[in-house]
Biopython code that builds the backbone (N, CA, C, O; Angstrom):
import numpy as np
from Bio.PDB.StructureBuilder import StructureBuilder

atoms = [
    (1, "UNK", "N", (-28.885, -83.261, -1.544)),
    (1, "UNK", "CA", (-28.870, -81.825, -1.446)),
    (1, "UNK", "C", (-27.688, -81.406, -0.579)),
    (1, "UNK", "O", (-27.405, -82.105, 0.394)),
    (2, "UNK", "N", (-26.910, -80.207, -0.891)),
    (2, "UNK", "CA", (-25.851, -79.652, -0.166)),
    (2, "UNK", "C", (-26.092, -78.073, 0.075)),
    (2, "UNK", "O", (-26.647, -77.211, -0.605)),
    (3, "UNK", "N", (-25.400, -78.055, 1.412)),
    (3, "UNK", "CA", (-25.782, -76.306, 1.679)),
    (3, "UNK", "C", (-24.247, -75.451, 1.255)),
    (3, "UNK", "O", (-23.091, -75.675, 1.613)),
    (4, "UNK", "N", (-24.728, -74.587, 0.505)),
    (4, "UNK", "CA", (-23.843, -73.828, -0.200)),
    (4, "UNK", "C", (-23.027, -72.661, 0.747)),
    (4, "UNK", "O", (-21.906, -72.178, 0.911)),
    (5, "UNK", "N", (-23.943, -72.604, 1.073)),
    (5, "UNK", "CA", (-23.177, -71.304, 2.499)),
    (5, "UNK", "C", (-24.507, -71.369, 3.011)),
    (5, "UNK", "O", (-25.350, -72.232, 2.762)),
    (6, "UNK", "N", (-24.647, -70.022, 4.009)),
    (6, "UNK", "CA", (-25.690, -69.406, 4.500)),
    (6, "UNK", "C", (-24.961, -67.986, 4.111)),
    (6, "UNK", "O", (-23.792, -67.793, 3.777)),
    (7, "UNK", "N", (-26.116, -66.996, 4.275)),
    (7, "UNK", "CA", (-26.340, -65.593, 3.839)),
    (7, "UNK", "C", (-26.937, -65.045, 5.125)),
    (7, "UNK", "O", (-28.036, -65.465, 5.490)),
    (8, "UNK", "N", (-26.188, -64.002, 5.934)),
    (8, "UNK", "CA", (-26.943, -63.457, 7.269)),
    (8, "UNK", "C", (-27.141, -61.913, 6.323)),
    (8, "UNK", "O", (-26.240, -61.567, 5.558)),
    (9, "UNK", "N", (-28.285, -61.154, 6.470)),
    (9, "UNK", "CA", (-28.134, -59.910, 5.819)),
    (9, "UNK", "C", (-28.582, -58.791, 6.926)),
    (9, "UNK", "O", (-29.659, -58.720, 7.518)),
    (10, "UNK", "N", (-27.410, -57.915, 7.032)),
    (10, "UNK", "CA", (-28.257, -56.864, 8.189)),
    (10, "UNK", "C", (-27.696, -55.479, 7.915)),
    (10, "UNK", "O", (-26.623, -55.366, 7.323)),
    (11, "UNK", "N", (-28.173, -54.748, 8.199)),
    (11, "UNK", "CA", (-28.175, -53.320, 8.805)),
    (11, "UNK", "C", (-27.400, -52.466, 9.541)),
    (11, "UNK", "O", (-27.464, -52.389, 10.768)),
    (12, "UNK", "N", (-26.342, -51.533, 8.532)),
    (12, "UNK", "CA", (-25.628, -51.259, 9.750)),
    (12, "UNK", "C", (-25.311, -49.997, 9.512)),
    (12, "UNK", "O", (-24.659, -49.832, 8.481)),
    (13, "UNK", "N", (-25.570, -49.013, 10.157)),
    (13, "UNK", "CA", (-26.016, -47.382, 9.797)),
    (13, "UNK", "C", (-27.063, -47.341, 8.432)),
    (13, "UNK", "O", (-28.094, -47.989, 8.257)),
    (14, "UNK", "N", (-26.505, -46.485, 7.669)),
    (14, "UNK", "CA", (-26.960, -46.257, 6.030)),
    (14, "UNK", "C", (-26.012, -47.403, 5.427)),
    (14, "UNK", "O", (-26.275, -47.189, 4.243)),
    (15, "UNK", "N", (-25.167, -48.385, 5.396)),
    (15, "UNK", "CA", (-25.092, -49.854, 5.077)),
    (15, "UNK", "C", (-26.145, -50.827, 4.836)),
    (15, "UNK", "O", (-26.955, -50.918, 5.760)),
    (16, "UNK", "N", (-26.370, -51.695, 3.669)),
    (16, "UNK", "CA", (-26.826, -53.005, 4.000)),
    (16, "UNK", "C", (-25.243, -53.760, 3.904)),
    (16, "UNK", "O", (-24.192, -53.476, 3.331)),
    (17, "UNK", "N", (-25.721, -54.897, 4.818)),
    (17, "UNK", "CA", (-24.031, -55.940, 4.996)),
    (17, "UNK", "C", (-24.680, -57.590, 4.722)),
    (17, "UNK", "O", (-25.349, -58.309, 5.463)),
    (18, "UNK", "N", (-24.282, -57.752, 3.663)),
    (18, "UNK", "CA", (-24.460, -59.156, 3.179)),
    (18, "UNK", "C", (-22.945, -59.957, 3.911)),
    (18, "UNK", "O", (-21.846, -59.415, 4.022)),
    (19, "UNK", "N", (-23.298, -61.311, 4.315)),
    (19, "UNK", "CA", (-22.096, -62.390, 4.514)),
    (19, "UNK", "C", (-22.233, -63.227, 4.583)),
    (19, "UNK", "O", (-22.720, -63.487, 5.683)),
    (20, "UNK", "N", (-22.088, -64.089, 3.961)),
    (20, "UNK", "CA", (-21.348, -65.140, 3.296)),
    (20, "UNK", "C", (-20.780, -65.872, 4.205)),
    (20, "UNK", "O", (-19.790, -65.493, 4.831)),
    (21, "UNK", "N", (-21.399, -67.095, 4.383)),
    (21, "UNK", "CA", (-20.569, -68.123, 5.552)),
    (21, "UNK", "C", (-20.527, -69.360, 5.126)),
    (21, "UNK", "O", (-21.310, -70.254, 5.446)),
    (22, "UNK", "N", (-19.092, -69.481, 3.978)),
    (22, "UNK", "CA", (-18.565, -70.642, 3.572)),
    (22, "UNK", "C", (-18.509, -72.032, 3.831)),
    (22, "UNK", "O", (-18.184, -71.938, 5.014)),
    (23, "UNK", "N", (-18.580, -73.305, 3.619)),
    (23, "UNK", "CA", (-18.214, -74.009, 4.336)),
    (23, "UNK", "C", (-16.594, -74.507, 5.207)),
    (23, "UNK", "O", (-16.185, -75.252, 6.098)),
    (24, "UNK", "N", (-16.242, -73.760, 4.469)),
    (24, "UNK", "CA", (-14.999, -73.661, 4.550)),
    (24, "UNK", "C", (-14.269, -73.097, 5.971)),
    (24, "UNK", "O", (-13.144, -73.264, 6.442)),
    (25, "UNK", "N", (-15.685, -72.206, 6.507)),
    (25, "UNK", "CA", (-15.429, -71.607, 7.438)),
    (25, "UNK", "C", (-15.139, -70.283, 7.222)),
    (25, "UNK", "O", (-15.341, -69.544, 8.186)),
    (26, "UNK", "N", (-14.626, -69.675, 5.986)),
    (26, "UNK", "CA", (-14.652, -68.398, 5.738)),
    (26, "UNK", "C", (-15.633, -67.736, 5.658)),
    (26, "UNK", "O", (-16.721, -68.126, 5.235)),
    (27, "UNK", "N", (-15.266, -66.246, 6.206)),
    (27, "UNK", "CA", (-17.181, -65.563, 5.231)),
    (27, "UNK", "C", (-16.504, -64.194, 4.971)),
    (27, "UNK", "O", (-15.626, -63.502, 5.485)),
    (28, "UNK", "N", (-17.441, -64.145, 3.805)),
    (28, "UNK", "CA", (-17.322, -63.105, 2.679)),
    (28, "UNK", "C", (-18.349, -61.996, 2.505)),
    (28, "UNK", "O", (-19.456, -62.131, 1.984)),
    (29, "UNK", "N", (-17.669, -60.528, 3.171)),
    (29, "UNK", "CA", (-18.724, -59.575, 3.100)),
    (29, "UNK", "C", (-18.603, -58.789, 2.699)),
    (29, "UNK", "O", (-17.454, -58.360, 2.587)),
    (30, "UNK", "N", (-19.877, -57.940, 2.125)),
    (30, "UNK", "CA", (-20.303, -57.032, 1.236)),
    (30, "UNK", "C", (-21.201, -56.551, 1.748)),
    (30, "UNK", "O", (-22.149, -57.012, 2.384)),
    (31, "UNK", "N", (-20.713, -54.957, 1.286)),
    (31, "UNK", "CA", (-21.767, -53.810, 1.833)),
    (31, "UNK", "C", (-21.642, -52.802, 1.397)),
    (31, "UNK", "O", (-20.531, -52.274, 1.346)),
    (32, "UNK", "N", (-22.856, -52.152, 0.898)),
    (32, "UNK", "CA", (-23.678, -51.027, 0.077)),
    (32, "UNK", "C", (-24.769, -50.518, 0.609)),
    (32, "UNK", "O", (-25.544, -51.268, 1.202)),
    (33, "UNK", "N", (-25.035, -49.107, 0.490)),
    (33, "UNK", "CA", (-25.906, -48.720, 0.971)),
    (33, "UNK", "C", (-27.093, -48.452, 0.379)),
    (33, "UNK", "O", (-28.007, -47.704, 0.727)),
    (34, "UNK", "N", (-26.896, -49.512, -1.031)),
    (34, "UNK", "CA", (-28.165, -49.685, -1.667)),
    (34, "UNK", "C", (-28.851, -51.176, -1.726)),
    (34, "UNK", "O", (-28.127, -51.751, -2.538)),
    (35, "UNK", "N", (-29.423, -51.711, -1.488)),
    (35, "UNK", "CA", (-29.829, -52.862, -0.834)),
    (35, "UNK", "C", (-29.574, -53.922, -1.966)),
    (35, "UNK", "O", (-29.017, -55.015, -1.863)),
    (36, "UNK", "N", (-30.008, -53.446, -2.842)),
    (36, "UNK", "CA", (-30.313, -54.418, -4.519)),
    (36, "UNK", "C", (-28.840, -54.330, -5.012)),
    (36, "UNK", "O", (-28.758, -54.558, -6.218)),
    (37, "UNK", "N", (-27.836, -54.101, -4.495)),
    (37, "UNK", "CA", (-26.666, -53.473, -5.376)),
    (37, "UNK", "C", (-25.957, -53.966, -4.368)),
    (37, "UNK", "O", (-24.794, -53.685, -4.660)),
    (38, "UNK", "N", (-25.963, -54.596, -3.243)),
    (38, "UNK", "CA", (-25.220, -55.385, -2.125)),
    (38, "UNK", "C", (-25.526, -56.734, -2.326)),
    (38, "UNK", "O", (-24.756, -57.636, -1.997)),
    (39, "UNK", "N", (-26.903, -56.962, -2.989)),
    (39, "UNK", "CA", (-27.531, -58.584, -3.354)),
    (39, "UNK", "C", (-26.616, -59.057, -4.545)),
    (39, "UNK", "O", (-25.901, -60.059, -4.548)),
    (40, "UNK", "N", (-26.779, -58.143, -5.552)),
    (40, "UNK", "CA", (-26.322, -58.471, -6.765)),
    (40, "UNK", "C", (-24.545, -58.813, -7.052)),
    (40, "UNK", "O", (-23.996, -59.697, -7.709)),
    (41, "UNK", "N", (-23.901, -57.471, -6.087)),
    (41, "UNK", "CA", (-22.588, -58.017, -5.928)),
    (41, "UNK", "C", (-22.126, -59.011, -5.143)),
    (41, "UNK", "O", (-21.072, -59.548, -5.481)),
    (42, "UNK", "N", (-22.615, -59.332, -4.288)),
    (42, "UNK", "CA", (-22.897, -61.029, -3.633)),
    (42, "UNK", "C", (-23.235, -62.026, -4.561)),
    (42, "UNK", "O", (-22.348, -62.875, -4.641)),
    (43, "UNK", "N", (-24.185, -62.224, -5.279)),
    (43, "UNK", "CA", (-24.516, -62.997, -6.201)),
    (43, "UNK", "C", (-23.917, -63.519, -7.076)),
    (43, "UNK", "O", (-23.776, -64.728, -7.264)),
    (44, "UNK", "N", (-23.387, -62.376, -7.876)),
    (44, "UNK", "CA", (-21.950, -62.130, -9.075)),
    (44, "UNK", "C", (-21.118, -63.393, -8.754)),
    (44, "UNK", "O", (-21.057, -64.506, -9.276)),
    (45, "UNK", "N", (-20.250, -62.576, -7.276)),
    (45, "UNK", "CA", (-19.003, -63.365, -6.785)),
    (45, "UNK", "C", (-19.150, -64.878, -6.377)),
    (45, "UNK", "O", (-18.477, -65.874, -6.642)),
    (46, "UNK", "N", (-20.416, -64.645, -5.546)),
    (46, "UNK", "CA", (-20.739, -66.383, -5.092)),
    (46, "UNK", "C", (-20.755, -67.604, -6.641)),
    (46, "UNK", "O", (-20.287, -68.722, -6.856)),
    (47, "UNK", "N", (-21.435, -66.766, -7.303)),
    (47, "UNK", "CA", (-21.588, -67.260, -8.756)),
    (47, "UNK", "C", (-20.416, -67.924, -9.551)),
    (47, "UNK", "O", (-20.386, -68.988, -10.169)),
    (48, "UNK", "N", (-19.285, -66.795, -9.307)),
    (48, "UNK", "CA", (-17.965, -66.988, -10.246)),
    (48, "UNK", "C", (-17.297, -68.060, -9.004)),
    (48, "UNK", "O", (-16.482, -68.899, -9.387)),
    (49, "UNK", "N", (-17.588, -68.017, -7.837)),
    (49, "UNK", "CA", (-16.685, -68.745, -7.167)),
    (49, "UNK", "C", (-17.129, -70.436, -7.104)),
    (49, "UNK", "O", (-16.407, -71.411, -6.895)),
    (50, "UNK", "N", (-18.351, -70.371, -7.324)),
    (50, "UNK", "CA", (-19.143, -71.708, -6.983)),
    (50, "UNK", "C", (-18.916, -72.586, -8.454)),
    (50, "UNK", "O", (-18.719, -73.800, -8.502)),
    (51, "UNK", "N", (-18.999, -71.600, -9.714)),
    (51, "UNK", "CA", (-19.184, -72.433, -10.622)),
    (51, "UNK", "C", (-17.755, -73.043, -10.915)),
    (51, "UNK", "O", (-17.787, -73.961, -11.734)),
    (52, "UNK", "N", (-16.522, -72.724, -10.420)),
    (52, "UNK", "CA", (-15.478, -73.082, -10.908)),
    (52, "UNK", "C", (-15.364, -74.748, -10.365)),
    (52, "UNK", "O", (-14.396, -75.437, -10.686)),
]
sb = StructureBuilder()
sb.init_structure("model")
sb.init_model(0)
sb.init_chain("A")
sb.init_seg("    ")
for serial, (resi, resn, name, xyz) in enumerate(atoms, 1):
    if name == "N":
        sb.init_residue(resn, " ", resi, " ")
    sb.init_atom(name, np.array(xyz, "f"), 0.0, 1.0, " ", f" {name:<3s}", serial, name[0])
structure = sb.get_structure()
């Protein structure tokens, strides 16, 4: 088994803030102030980036 990233998700005004903490050491964030619509565009990208 391998860990793909971690995902911290928080709160920040009327924001949700998804990020993304690579192994790489990078992290990748996203934020919407609709909760399901900050998951999904996280998902998308992690998706297109992981499967390559």
């Amino acid at each position: 088994m391998e860990t793909v990233c971690y995902i911290e998700i928080i709160k920040d005004g009327q924001d949700f803030v998804a990020r993304a903490h690579m192994p790489d050491g990078t992290i990748k964030e996203y934020r919407h102030q609709v909760f399901e619509d900050v998951l999904t565009e996280m998902v998308v990208e992690l998706q297109e980036e992981l499967s390559e």
